[in-house]
DSSP file (Angstrom, degrees, kcal/mol; ACC not computed):
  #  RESIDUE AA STRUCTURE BP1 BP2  ACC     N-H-->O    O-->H-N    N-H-->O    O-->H-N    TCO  KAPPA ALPHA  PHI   PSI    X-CA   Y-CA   Z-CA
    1    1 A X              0   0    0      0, 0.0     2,-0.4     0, 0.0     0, 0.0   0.000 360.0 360.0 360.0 123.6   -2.5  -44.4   68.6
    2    2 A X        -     0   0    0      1,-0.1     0, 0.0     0, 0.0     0, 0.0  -0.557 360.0-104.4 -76.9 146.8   -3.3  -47.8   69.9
    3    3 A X        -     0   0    0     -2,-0.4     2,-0.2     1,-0.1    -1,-0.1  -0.179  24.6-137.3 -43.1 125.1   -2.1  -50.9   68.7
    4    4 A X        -     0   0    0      2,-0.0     2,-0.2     0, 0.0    -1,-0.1  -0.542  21.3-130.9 -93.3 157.8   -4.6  -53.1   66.7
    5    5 A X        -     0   0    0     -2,-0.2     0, 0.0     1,-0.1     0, 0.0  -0.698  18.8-129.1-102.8 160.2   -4.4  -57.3   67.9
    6    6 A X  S    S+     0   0    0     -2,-0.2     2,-0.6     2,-0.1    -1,-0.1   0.412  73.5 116.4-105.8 -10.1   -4.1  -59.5   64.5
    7    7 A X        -     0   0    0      1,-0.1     2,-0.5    -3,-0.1    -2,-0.1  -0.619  65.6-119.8 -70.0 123.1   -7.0  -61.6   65.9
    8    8 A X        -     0   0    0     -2,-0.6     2,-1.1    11,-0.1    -1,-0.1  -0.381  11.1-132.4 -71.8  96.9  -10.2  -62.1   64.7
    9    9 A X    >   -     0   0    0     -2,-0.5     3,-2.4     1,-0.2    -1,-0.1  -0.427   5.3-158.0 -55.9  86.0  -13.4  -61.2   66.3
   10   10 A X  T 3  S+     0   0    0     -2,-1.1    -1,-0.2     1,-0.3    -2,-0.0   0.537  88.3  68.6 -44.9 -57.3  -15.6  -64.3   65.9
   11   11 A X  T 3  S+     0   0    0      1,-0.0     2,-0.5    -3,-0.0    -1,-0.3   0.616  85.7  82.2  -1.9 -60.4  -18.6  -61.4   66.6
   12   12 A X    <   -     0   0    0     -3,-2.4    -1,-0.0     1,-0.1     0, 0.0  -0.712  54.1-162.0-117.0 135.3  -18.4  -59.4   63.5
   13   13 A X  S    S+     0   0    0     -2,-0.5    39,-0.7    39,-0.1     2,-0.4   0.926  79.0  52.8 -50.6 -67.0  -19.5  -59.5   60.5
   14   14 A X  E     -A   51   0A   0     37,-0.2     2,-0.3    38,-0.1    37,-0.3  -0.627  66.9-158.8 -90.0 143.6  -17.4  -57.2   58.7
   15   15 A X  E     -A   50   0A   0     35,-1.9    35,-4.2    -2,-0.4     2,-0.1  -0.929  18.4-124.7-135.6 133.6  -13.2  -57.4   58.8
   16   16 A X     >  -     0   0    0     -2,-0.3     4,-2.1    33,-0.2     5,-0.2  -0.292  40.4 -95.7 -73.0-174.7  -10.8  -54.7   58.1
   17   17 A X  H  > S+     0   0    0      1,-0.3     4,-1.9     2,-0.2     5,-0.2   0.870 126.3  49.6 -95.2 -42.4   -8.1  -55.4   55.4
   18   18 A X  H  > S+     0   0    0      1,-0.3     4,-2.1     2,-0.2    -1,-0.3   0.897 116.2  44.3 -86.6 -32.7   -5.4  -56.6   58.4
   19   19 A X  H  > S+     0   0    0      2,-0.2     4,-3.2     1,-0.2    -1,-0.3   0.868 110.9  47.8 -96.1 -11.8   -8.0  -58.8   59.8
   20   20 A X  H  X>S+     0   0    0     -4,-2.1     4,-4.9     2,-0.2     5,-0.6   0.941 114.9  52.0 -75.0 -40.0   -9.4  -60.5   56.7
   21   21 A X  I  X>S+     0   0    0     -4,-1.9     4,-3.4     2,-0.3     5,-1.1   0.956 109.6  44.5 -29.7 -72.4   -5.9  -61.0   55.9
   22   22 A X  I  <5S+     0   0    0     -4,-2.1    -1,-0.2     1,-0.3    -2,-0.2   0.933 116.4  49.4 -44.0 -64.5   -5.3  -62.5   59.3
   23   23 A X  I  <5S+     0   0    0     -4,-3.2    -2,-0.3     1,-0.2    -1,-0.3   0.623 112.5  43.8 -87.1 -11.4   -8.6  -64.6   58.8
   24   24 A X  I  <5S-     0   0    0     -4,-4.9    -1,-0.2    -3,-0.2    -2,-0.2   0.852 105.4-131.5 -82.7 -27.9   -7.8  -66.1   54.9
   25   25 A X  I  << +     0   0    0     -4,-3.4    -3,-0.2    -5,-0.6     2,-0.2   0.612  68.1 119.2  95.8   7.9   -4.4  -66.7   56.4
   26   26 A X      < -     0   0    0     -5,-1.1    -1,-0.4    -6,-0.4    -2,-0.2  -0.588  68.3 -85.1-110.3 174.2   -2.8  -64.9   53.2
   27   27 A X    >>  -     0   0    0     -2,-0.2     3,-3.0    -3,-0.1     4,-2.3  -0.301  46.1 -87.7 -78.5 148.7   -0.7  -61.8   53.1
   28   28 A X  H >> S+     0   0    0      1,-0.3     3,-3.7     2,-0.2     4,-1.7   0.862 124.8  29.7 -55.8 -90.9   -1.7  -58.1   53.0
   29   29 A X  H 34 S+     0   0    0      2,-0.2     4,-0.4     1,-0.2    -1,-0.3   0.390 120.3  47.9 -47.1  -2.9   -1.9  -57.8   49.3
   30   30 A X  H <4 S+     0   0    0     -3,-3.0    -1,-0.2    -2,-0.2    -2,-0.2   0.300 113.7  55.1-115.3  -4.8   -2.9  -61.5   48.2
   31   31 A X  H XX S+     0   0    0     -3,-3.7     4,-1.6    -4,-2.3     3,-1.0   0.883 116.0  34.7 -84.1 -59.1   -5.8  -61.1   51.2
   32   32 A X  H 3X S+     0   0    0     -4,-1.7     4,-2.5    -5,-0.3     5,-0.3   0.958 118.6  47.5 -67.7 -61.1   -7.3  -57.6   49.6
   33   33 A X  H 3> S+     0   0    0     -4,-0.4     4,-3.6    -5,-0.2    -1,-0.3   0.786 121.1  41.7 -80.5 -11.2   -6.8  -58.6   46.0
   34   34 A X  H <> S+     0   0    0     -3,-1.0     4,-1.6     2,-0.2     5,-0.3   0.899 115.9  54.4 -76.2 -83.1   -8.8  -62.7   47.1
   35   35 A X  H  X>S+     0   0    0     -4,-1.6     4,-2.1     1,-0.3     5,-0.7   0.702 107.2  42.2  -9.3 -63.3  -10.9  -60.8   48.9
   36   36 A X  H ><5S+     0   0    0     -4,-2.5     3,-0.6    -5,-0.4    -1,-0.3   0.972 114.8  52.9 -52.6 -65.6  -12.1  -58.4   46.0
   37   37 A X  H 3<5S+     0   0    0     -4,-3.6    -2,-0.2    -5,-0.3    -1,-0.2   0.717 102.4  52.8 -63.6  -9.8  -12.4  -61.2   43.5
   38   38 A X  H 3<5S-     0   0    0     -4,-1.6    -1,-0.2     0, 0.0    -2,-0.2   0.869 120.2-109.0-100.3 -46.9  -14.5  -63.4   45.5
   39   39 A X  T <<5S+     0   0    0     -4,-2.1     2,-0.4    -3,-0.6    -3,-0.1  -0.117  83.0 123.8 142.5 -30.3  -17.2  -60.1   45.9
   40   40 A X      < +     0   0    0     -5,-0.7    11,-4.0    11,-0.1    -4,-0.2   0.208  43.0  95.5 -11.9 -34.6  -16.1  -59.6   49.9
   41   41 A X  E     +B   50   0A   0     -2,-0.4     2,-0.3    -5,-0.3     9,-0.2  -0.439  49.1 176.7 -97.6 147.3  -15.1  -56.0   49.7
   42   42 A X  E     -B   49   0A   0      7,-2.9     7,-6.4    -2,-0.1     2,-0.2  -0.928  19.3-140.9-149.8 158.2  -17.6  -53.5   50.6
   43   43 A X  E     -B   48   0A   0     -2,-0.3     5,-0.2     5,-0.2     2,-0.2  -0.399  13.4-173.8-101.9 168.9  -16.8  -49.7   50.6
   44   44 A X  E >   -B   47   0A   0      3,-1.0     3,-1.4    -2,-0.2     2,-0.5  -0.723  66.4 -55.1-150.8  92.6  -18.1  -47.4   53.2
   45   45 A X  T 3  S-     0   0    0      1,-0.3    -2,-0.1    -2,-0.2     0, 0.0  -0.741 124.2 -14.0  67.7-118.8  -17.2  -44.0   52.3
   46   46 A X  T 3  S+     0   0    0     -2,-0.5    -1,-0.3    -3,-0.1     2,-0.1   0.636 121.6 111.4-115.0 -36.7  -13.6  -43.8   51.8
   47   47 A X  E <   - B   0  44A   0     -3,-1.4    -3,-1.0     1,-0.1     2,-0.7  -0.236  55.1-150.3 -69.8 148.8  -13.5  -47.0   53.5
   48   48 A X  E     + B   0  43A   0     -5,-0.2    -5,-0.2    -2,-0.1     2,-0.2  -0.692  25.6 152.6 -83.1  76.4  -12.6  -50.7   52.8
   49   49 A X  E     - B   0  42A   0     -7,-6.4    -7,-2.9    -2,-0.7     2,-0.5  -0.812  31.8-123.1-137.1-172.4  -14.0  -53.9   54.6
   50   50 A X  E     -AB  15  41A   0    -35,-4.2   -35,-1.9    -2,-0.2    -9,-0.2  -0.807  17.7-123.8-122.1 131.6  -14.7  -57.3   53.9
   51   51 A X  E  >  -A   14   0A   0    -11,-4.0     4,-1.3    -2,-0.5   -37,-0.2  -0.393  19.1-171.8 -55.1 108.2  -17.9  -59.5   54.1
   52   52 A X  H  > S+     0   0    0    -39,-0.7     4,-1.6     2,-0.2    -1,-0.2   0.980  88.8  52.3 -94.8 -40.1  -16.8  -62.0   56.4
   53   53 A X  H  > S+     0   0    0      2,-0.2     4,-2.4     1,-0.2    -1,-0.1   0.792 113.7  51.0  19.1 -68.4  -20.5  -64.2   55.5
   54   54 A X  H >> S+     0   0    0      2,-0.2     4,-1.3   -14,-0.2     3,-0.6   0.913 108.9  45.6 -45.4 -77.0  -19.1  -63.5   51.8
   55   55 A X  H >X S+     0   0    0     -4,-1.3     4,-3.0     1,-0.3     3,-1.5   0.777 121.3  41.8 -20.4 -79.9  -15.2  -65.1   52.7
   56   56 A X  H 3X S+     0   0    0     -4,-1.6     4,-4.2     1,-0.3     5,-0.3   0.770 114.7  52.8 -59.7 -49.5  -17.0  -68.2   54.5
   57   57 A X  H <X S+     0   0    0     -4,-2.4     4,-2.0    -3,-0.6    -1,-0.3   0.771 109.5  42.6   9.9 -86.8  -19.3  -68.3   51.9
   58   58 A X  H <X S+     0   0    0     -3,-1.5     4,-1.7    -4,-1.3    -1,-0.2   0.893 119.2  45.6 -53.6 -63.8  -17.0  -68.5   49.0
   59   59 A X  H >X S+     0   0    0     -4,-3.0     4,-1.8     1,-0.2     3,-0.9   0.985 103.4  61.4 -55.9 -52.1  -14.6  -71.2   50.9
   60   60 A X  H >X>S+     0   0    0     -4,-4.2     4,-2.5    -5,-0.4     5,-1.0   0.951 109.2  44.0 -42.0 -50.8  -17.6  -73.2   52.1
   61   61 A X  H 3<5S+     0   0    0     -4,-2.0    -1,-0.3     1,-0.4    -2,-0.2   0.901 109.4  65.2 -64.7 -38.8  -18.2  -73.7   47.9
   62   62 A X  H <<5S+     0   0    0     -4,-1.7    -1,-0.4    -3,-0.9    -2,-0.2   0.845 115.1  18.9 -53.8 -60.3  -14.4  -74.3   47.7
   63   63 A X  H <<5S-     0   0    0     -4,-1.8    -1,-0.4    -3,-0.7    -2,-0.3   0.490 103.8-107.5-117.1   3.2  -14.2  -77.3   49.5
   64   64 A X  T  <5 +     0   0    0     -4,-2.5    -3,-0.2    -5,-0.5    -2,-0.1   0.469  64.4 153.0 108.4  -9.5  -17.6  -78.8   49.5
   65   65 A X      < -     0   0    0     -5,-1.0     2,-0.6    -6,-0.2    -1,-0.2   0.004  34.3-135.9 -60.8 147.7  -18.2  -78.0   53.1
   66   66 A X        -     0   0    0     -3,-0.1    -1,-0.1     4,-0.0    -6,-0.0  -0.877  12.8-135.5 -83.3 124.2  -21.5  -77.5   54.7
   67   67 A X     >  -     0   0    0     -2,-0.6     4,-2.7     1,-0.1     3,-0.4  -0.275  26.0-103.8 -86.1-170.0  -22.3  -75.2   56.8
   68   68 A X  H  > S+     0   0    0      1,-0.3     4,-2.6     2,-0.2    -1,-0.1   0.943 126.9  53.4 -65.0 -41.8  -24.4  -75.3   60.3
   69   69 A X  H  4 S+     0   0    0      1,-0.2    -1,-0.3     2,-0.2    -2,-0.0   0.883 105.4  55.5 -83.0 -28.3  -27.3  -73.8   58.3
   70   70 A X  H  4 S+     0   0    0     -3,-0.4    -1,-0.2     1,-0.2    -2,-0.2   0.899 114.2  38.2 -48.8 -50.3  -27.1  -76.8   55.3
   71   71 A X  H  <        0   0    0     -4,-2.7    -2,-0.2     1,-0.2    -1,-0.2   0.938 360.0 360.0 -99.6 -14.1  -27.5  -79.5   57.6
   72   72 A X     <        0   0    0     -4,-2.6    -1,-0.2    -5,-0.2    -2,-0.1   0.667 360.0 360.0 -87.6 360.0  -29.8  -78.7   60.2
């Protein structure tokens, strides 16, 4: 099995549990359960991943920020 990189592909939308993790900057289990409350998670089958739109989304409100799409 190959080895997964703990970096974030700027690219994609959607993040698996180790890389939203990676991208909130929290820890396996305080990334999934943030993740969840915030609305992020969506299931695909059997599988888990995370809205990364949602995440920025969610932070943006958090701190007040704008994003690109606010100000232009």
């Amino acid at each position: 099995m190959r080895e997964r990189t703990q970096q974030v592909n700027n690219e994609r939308r959607m993040l698996d549990a180790s890389e939203a993790c990676a991208y909130l900057g929290l820890g396996r289990c305080r990334g999934v359960e943030y993740a969840k409350a915030i609305g992020a998670e969506v299931k695909i089958g059997r599988r888990c991943l995370y809205d990364k739109v949602k995440i920025d989304k969610h932070l943006d409100e958090l701190t007040g920020s704008e994003s690109k799409e606010d100000i232009g």
